[in-house]
N, C-alpha and C positions, 0 to 999 in steps of 0.2 A: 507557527503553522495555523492557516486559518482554517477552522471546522466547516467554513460550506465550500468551500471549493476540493478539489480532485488532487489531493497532495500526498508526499508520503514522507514518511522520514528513514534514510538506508543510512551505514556507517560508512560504506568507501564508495555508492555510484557519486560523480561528479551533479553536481546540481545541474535541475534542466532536465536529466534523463528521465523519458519517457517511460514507464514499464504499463504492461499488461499484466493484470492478477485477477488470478481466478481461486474462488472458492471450491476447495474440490469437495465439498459436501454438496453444492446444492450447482453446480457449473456456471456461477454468475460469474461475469466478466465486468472489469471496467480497468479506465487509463487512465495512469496517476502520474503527475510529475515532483521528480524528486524535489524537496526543496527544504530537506532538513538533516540534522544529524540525528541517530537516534537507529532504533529504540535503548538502552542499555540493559535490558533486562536477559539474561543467559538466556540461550532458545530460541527468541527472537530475532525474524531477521529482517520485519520490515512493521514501522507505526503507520497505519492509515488515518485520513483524517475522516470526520465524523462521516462527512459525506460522503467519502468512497464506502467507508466501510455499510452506511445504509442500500446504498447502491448494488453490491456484492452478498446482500443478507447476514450479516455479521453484526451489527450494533446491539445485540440483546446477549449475546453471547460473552462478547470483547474482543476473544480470540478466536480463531480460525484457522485450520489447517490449510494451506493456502501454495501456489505455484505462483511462479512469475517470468517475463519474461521480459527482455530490452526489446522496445519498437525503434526508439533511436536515442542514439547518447548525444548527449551536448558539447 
């Protein structure tokens, strides 16, 4: 996964899918395409790469309570 571009890592969307994710602490939006397996951590249910997650106001934190949503599947 490359840390400046708009990627994410989900365990079953097919790669390519598109999703929208929003920070519900602070309502940042941004759109990330799937392009990895991952995260494996219990709880988690989606890894951002550095960029979205600066994007979204989450990089100081790590983690983020977070929605998402399919804009389109590949």
């Amino acid at each position: 996964m490359n840390p400046s571009t708009l990627t994410a890592a989900h365990r079953s969307l097919a790669f390519g899918t598109r999703l929208k994710v929003t920070n519900k602490h602070n309502g940042r939006t941004v759109v990330v395409r799937v392009n990895d397996r991952g995260p494996f951590i219990r709880g988690r249910v989606l890894d951002l790469s550095r960029a979205a997650a600066q994007d979204i106001g989450m990089v100081s934190t790590g983690t983020a309570s977070i929605c998402y949503q399919v804009v389109s599947a590949s």
